[in-house]
Rosetta silent file (secondary structure, phi, psi, omega in degrees, C-alpha in Angstrom):
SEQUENCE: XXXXXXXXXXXXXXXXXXXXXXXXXXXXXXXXXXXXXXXXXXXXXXXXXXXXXXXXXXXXXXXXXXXXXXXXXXXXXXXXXXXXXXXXXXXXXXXXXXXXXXXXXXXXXXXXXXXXXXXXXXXXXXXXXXXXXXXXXXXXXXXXXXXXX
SCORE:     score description
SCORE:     0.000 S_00000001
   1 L     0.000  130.048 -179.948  -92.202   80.816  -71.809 S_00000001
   2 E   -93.343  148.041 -171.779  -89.693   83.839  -71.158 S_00000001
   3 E  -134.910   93.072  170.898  -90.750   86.598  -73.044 S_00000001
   4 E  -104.336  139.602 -170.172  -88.045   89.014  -73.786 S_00000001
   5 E  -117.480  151.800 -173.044  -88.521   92.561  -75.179 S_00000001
   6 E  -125.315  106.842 -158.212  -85.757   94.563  -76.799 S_00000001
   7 E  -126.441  115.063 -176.790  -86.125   98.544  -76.567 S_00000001
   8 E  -127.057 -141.533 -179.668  -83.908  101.300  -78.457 S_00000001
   9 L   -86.684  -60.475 -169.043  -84.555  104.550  -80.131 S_00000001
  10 L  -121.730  -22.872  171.214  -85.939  103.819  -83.461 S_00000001
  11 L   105.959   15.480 -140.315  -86.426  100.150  -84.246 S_00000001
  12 L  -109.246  -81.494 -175.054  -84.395  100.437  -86.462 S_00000001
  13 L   -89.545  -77.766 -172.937  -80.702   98.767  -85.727 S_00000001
  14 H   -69.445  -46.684 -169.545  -79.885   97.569  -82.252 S_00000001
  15 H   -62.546  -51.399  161.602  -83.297   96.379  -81.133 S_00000001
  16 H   -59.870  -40.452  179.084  -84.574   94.453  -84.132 S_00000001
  17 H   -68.379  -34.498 -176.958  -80.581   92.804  -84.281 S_00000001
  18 H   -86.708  -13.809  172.399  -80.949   91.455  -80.568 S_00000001
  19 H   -73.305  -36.180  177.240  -84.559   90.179  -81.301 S_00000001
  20 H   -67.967  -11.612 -161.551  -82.903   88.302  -84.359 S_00000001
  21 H  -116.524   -2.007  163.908  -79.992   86.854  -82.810 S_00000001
  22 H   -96.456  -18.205  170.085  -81.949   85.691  -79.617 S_00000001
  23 H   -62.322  -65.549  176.882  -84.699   84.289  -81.843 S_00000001
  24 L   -55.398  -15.225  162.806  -82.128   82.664  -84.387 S_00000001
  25 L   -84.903   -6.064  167.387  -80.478   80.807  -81.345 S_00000001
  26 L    56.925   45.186 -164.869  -83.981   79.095  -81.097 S_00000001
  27 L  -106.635  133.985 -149.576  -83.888   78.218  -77.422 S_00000001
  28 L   -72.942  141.382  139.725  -86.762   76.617  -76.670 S_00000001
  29 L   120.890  -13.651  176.366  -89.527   78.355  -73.847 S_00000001
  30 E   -98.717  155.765 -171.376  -88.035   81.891  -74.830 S_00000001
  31 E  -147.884  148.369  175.771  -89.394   84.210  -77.507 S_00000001
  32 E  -111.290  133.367 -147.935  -87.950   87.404  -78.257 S_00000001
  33 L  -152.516  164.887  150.555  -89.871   91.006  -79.564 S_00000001
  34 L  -156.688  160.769  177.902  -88.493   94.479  -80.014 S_00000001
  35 E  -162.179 -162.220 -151.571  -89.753   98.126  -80.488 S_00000001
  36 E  -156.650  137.132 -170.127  -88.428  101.698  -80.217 S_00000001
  37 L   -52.635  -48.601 -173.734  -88.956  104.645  -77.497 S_00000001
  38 L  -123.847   32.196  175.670  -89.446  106.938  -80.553 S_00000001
  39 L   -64.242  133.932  154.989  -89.917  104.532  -83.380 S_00000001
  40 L  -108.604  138.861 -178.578  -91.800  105.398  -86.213 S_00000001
  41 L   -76.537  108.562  175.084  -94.157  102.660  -87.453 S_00000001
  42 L   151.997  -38.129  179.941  -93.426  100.742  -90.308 S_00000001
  43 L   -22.907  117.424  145.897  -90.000  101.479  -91.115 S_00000001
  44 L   -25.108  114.162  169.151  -87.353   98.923  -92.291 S_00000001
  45 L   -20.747  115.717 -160.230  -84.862   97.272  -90.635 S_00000001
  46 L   -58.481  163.571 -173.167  -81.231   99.774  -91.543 S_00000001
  47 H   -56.673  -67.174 -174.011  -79.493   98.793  -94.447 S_00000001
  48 H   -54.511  -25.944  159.236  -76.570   97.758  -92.873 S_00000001
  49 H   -63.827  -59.829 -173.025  -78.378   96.179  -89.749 S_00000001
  50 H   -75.450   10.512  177.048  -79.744   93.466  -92.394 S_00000001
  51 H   -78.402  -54.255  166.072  -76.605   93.107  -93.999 S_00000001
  52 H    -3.692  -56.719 -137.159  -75.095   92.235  -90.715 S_00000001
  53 H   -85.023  -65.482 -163.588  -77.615   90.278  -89.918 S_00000001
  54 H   -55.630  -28.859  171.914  -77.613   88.280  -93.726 S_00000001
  55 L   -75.097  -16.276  162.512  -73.907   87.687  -92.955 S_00000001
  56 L  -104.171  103.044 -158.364  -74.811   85.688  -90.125 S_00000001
  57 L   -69.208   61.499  166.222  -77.292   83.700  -91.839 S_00000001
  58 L  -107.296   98.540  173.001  -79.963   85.095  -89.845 S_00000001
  59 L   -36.032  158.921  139.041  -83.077   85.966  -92.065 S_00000001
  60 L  -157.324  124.126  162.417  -85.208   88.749  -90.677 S_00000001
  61 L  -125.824  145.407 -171.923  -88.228   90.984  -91.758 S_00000001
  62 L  -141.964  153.793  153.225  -88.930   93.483  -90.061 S_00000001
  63 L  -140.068  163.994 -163.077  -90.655   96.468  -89.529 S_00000001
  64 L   -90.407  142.839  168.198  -90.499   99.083  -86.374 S_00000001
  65 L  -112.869  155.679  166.816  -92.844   99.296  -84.263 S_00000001
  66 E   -73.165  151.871  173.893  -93.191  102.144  -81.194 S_00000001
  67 L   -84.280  125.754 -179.610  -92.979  100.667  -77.724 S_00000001
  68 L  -135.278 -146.105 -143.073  -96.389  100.846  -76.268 S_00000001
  69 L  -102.149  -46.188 -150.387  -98.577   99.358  -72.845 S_00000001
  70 H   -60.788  -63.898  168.852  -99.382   96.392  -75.096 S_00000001
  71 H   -75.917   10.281 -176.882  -95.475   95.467  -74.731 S_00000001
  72 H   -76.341  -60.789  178.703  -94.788   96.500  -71.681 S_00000001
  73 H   -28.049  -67.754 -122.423  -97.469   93.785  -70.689 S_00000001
  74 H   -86.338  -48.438  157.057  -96.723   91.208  -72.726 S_00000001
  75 L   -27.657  111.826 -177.121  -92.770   91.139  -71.523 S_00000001
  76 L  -100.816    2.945  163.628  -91.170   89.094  -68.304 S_00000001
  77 E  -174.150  140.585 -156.784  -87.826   91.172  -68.870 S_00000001
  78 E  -119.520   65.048 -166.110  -87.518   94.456  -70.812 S_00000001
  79 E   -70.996  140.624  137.931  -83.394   94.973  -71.773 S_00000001
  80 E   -98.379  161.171 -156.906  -82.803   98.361  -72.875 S_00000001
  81 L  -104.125   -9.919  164.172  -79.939   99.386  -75.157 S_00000001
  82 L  -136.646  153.339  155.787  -78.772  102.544  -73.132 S_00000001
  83 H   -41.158  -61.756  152.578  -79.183  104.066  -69.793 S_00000001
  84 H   -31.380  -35.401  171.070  -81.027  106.698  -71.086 S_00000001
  85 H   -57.818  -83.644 -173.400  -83.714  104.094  -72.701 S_00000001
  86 H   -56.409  -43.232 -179.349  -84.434  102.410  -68.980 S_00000001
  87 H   -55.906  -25.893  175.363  -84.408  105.609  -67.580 S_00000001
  88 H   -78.162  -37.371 -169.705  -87.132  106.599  -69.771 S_00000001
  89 H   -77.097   -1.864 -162.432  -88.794  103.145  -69.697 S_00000001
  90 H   -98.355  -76.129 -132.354  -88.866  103.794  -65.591 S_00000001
  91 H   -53.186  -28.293 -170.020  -90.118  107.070  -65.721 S_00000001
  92 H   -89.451  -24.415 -179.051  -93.199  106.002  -68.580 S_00000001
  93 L  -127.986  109.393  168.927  -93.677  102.620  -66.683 S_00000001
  94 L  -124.948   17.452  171.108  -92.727  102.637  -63.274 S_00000001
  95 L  -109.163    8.337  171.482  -95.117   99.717  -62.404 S_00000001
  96 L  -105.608   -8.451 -137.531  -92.860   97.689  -65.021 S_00000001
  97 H   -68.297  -34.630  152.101  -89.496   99.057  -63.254 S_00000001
  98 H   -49.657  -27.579 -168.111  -88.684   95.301  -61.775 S_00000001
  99 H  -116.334    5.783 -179.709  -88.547   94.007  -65.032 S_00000001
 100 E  -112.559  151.383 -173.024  -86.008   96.935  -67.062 S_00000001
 101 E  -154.185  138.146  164.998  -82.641   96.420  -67.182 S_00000001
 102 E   -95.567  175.726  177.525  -80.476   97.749  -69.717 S_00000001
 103 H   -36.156  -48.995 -178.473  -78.489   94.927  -71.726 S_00000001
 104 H   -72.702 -130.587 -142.143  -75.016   94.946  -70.149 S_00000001
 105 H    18.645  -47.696  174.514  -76.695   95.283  -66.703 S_00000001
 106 H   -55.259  -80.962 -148.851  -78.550   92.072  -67.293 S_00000001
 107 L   -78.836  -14.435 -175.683  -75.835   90.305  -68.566 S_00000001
 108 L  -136.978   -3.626  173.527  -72.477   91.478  -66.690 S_00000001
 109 L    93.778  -24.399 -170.072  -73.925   93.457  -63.678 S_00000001
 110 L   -88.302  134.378  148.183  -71.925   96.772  -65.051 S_00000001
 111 L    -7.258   90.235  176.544  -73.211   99.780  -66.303 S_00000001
 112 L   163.432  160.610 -165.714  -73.128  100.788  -69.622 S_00000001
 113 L  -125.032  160.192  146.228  -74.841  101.133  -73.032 S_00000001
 114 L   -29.486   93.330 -174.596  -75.119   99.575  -76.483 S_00000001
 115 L   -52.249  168.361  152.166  -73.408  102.298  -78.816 S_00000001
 116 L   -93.609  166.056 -172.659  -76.231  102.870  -81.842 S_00000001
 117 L  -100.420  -20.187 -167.979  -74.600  102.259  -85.003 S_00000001
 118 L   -51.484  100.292  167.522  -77.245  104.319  -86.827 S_00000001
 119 L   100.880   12.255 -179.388  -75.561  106.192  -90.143 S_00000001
 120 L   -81.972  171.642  166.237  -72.209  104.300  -89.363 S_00000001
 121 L   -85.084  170.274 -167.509  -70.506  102.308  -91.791 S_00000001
 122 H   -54.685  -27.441  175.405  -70.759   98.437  -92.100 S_00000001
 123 H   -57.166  -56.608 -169.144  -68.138   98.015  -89.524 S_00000001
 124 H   -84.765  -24.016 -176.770  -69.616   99.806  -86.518 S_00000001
 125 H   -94.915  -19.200  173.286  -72.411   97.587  -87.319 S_00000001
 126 H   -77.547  -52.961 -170.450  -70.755   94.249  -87.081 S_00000001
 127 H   -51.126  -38.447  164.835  -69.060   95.664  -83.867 S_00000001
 128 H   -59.164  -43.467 -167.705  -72.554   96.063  -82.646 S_00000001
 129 H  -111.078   18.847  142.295  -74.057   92.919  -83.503 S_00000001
 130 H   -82.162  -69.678 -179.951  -71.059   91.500  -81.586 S_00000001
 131 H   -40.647  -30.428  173.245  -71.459   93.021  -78.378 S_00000001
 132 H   -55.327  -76.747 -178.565  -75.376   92.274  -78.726 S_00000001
 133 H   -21.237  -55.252  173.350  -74.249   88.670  -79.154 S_00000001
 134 H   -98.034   -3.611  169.755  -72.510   87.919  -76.457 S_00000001
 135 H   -76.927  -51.550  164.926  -74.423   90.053  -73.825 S_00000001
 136 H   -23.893  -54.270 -173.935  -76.964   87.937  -74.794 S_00000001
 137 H   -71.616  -37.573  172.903  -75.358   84.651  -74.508 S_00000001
 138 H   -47.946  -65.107 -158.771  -74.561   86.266  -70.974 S_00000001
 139 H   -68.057  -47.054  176.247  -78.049   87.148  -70.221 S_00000001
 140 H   -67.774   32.201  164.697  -79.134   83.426  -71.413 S_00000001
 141 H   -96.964  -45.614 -165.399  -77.202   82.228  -68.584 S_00000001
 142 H   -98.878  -13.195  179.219  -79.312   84.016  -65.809 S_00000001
 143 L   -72.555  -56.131 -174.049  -82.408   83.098  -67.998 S_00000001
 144 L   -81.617 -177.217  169.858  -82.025   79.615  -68.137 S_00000001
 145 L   -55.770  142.080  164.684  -81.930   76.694  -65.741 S_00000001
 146 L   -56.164  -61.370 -179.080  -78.409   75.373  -64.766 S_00000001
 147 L   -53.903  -32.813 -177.231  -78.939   72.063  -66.796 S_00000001
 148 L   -57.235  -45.363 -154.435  -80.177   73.963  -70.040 S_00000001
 149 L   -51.724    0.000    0.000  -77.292   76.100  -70.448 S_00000001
């Protein structure tokens, strides 16, 4: 079982949308989790994240949780959604530091961050929960097996 964790600001938008849309492709030995640097706990998924989301017929409830030890553990690869994020995830974990990546990095080798979408219109948020999509579908490339793919 691959255990992927998904780590943003608040728990809020980006993080919770890439745990749903790697969960909702339902590929079997991986499980998918997110939480937030600065999350407060309990919060709701943003409006506009589950609309997104609901538009893709991908169900989700959620609430945020803060990124703590508990998920550092639990996690065989730790995507963050900006440079800033992993840098922070090195500096608070640097005995996980093998295992952070942010998303593009994983998936295309390049640089580069997730915009958040947070207080945007409906728009900025589909554009988001593209780019999630297919780094993903990237990153399940290097995840899986050559025959699985």
């Amino acid at each position: 079982m691959a255990k992927v964790l998904f780590v943003c600001t608040g728990n809020t938008c980006r993080s919770p949308m890439a745990e749903a849309i790697l969960n909702h492709m339902g590929v079997e030995g991986i499980e998918a989790r997110s939480a937030g640097i600065f999350a407060v706990p309990g919060m709701e998924i943003s409006e506009n994240a589950r609309e997104v989301l609901k538009e893709n017929d991908m169900e989700f409830a959620h609430v945020s949780k803060p990124l703590t030890e508990r998920e550092i553990e639990w996690a065989d690869l730790i995507l963050a959604m900006t440079k800033a994020h992993k840098a922070e995830l090195v500096r608070k974990y640097p005995h996980a530091k093998e295992k952070i990546y942010t998303i593009k990095e994983y998936a295309t080798g390049e640089e580069g961050d997730v915009p958040d979408p947070y207080g945007g219109p409906l728009e900025t948020y589909r554009e988001t929960f593209s780019v999630l999509k297919e780094f993903i579908r990237l990153s399940l490339k290097k995840m899986l097996p050559a025959d699985d793919k």
